[in-house]
Backbone bond lengths (Angstrom), bond angles and torsions (degrees), N, CA, C in turn:
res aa  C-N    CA-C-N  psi(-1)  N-CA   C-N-CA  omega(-1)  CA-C   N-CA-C  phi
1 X - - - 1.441 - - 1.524 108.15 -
2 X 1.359 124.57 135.78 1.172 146.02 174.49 1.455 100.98 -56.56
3 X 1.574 109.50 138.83 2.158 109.81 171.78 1.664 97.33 -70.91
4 X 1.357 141.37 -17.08 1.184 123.89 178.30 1.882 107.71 -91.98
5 X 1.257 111.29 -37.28 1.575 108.77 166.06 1.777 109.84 -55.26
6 X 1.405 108.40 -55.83 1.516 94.39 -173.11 1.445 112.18 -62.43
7 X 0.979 126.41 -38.07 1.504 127.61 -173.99 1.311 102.73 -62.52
8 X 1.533 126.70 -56.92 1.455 95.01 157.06 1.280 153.02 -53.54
9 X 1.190 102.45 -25.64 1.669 101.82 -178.50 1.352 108.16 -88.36
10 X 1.344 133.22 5.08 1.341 157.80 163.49 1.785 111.12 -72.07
11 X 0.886 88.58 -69.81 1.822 102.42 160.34 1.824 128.59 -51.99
12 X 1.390 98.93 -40.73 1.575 104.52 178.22 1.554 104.86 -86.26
13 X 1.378 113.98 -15.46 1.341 120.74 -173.59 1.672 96.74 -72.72
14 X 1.462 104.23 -43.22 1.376 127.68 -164.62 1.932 105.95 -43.67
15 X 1.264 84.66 -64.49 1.870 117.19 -164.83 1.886 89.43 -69.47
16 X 1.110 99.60 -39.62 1.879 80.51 -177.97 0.860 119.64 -71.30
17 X 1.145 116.28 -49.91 1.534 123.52 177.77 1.570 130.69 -45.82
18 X 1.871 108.08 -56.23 1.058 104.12 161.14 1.945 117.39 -81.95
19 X 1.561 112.78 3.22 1.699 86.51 157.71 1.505 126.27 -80.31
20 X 1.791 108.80 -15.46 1.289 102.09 159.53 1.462 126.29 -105.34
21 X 1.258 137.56 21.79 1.299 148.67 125.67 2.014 108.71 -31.57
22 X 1.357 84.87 -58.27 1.987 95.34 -173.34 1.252 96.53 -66.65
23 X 1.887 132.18 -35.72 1.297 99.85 -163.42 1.282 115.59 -92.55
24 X 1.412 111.36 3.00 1.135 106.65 -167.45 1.710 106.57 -123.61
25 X 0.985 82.15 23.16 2.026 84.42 148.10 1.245 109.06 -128.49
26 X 1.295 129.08 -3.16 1.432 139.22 166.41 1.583 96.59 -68.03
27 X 1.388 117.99 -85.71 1.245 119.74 177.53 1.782 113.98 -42.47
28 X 1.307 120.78 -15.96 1.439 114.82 159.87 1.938 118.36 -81.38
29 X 1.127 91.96 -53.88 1.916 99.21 178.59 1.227 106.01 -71.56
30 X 1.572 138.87 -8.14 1.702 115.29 -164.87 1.087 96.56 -147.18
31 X 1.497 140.89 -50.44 1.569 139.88 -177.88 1.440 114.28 -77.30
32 X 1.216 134.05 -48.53 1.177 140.33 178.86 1.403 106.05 -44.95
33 X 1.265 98.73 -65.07 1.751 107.15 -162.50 1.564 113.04 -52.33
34 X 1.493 106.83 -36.56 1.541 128.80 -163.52 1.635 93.74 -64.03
35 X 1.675 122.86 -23.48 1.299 112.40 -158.66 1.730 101.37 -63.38
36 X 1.286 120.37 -30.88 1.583 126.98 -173.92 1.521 120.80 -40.67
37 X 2.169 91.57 -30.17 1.449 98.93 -159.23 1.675 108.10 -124.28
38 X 1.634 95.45 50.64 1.709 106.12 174.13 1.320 86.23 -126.47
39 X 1.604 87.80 138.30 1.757 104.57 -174.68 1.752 123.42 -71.60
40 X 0.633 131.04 -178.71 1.688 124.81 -162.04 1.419 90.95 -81.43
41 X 1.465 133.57 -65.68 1.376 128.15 168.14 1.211 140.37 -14.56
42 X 1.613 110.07 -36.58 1.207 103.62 -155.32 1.707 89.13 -129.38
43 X 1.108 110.07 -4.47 1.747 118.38 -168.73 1.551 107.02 -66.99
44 X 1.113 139.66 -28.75 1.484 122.85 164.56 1.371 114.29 -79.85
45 X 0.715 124.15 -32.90 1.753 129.43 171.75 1.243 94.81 -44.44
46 X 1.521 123.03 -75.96 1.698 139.49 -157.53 1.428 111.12 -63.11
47 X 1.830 111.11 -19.17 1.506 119.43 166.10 1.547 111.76 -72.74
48 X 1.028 116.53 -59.25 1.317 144.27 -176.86 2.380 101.12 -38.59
49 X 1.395 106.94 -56.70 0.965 118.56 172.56 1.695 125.88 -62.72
50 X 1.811 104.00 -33.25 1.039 94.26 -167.63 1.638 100.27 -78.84
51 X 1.295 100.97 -30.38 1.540 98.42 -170.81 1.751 110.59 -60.36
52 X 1.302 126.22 -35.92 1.198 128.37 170.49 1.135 115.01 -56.51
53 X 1.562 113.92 -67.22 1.423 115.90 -175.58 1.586 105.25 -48.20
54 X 0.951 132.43 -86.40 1.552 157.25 -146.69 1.816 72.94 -54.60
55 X 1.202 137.42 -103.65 1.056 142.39 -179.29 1.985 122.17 -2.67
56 X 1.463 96.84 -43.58 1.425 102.12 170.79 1.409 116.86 -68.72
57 X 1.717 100.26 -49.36 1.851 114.97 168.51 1.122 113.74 -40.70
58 X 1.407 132.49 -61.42 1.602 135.89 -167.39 1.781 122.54 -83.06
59 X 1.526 95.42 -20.96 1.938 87.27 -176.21 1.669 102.79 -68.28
60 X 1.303 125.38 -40.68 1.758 98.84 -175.95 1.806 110.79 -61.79
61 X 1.127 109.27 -41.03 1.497 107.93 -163.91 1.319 102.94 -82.53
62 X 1.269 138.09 -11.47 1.377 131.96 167.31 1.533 119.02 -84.74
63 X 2.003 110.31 -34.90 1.123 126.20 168.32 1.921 111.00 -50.84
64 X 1.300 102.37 -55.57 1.376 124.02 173.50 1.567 112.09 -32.88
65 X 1.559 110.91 -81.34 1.515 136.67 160.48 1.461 110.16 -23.36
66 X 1.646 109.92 -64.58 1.685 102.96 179.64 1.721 111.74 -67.64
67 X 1.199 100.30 -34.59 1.856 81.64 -176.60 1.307 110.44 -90.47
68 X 1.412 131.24 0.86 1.324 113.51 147.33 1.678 110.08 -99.93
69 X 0.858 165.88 36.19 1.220 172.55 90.00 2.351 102.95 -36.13
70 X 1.112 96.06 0.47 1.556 92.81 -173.86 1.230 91.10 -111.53
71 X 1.494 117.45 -68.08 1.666 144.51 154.06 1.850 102.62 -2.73
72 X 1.486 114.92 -65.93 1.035 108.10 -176.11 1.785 123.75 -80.33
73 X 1.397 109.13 -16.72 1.347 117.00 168.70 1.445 112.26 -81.18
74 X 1.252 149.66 -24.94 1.526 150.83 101.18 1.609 121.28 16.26
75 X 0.929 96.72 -80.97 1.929 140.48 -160.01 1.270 121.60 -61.24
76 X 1.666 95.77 -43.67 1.725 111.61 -164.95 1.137 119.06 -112.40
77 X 1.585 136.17 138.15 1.447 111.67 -163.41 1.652 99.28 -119.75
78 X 1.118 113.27 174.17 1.792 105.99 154.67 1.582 92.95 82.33
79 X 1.656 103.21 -166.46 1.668 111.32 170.09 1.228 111.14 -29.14
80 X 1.751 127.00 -69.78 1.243 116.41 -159.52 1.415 110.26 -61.62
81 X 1.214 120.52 -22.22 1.663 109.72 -167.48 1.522 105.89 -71.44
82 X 1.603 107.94 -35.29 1.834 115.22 172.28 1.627 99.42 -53.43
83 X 1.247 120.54 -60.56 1.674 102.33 -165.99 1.348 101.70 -72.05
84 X 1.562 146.56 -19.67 1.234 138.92 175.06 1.529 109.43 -64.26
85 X 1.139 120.84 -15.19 1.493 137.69 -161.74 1.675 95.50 -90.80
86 X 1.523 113.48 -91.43 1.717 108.02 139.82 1.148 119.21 28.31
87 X 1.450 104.06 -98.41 1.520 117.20 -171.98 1.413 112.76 -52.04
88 X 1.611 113.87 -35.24 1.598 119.28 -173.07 1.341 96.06 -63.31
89 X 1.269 151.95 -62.83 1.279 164.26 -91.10 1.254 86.97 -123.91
90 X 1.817 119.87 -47.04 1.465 112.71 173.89 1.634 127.25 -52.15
91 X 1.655 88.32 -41.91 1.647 85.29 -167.37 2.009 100.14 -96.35
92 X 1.093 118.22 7.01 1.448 114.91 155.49 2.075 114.39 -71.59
93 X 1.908 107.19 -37.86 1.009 91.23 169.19 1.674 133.41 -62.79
94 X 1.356 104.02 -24.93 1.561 116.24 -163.23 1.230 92.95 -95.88
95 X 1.554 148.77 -17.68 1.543 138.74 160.99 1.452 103.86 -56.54
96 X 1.556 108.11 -38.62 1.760 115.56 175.70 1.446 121.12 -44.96
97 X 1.348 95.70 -51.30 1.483 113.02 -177.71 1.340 115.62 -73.10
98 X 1.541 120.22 -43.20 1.307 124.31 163.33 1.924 120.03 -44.25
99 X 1.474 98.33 -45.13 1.338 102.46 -160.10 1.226 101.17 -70.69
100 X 1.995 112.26 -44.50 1.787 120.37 -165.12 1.084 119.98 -117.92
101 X 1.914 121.10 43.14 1.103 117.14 177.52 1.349 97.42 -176.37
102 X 1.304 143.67 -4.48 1.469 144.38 178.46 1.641 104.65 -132.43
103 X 1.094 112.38 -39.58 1.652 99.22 165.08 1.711 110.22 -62.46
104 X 0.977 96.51 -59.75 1.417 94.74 -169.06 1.351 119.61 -59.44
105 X 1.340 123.26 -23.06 1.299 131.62 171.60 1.589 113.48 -71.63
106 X 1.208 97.41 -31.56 1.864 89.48 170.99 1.250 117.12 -71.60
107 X 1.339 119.38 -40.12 1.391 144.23 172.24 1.204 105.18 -29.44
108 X 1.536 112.88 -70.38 1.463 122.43 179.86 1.661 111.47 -47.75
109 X 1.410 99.83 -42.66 1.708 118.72 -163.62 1.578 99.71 -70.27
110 X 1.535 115.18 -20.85 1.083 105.40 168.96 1.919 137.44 -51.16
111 X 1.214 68.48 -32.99 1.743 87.54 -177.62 1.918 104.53 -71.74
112 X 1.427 112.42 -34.43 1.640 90.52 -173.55 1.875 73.61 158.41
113 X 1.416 112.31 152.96 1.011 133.15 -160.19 1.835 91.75 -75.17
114 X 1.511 111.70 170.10 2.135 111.62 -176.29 1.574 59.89 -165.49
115 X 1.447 102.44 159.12 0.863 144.96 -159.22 2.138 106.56 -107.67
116 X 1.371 82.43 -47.67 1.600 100.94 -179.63 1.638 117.08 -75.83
117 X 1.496 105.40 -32.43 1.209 143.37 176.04 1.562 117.20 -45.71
118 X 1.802 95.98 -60.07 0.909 135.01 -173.86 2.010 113.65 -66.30
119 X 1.657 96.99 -40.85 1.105 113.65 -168.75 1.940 100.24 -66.44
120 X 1.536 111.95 -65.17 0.901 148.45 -175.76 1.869 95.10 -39.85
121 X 1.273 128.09 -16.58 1.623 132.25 -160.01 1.552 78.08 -118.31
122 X 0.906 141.88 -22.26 1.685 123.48 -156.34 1.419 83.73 -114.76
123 X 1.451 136.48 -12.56 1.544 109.05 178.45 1.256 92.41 -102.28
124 X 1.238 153.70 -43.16 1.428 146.19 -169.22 1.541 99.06 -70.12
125 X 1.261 144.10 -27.73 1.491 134.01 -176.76 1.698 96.66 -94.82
126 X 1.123 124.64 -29.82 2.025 119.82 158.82 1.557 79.64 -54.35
127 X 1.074 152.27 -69.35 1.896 138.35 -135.25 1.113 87.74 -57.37
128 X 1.684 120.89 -70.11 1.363 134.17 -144.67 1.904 103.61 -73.11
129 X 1.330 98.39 -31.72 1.805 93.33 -176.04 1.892 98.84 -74.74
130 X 0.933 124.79 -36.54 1.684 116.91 147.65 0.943 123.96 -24.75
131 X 1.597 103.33 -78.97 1.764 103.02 -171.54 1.345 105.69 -64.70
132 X 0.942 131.08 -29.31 1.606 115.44 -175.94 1.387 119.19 -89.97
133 X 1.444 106.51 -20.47 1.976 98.95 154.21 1.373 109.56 -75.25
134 X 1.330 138.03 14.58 1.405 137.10 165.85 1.473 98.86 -94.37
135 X 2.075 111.56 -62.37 1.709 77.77 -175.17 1.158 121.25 -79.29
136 X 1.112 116.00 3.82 2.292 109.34 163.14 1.595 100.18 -43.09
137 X 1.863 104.01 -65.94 1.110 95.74 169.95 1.387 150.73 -7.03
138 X 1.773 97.27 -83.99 1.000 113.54 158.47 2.022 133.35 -37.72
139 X 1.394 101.36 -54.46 1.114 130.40 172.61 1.593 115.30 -49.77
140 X 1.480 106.15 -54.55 2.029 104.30 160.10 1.234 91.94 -52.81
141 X 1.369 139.47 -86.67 1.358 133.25 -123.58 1.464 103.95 -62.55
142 X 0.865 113.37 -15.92 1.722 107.38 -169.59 1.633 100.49 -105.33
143 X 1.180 117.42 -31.75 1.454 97.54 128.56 1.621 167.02 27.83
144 X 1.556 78.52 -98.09 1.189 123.67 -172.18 1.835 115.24 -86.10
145 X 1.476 99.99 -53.75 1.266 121.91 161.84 1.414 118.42 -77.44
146 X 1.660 125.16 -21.56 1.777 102.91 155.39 1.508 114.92 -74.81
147 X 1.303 116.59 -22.31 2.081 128.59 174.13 1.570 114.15 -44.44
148 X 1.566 88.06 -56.07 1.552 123.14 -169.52 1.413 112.34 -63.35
149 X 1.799 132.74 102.57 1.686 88.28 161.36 1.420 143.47 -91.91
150 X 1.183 117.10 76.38 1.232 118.19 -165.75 1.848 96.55 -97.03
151 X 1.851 90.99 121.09 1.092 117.81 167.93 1.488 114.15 -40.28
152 X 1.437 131.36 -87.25 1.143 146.75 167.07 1.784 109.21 6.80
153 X 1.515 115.24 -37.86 1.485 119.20 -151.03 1.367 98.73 -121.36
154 X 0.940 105.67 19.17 1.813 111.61 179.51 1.353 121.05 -119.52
């Protein structure tokens, strides 16, 4: 890989990551919570939407994120390829969580709001808004360290 190719895909890795870092503590601090306070009437409808909407919002920038998050485990050799590695491992856990604990919880939610249901979606999306303020983390530093030239990390 070219120092001007990696640096980009270093950078786009950058911006995805933390645009879904933002959305997904947004969707933890402001959407989630709100689910308590949709009325029984209208609460499968408003499920039904969020999963579309929110779902349409996140597949490019997550699509984006994973194939450069692959790109850089590929790409990068030495230190950076270990924290590119890292980061992979991060967002394999939070596909986990996506797949066996937030899909399925909407699923359920499909039917009409639970309370327990409900609970059970706000601690597995706290997991995932974790792991993914880790690979932001991650995601500056490498960053930071393709910016940087420090020998040592190359």
């Amino acid at each position: 890989m070219t120092s001007r190719a990696g640096l980009g895909i270093v950078v786009v890795h950058a911006l995805s990551t933390w645009f879904m870092v933002g959305m997904i503590w947004t969707i933890h601090v402001v959407h989630y919570p709100l689910f308590e306070f949709v009325g029984n009437d209208t609460y499968q409808t408003f499920q039904a939407k969020h999963v579309d909407l929110i779902g349409r919002l996140l597949i490019a920038p997550w699509l984006i994120e994973g194939l450069s998050a692959l790109s850089l485990v590929l790409c990068l050799s030495g230190n950076l390829r270990k924290l590119a590695l890292v980061g992979a491992v991060l967002m394999l856990a939070i596909m986990a969580l996506s797949a066996f604990v937030s899909a399925p919880a909407h699923g359920a939610l499909s039917d009409g709001f639970d309370l327990s249901t409900h609970s059970d979606l706000m601690l597995g999306n706290l997991i995932r808004s974790i792991l993914w303020t880790a690979r932001g983390c991650v995601a500056a530093a490498l960053l930071w360290l393709t910016l940087t030239p420090l020998k040592t990390c190359r």
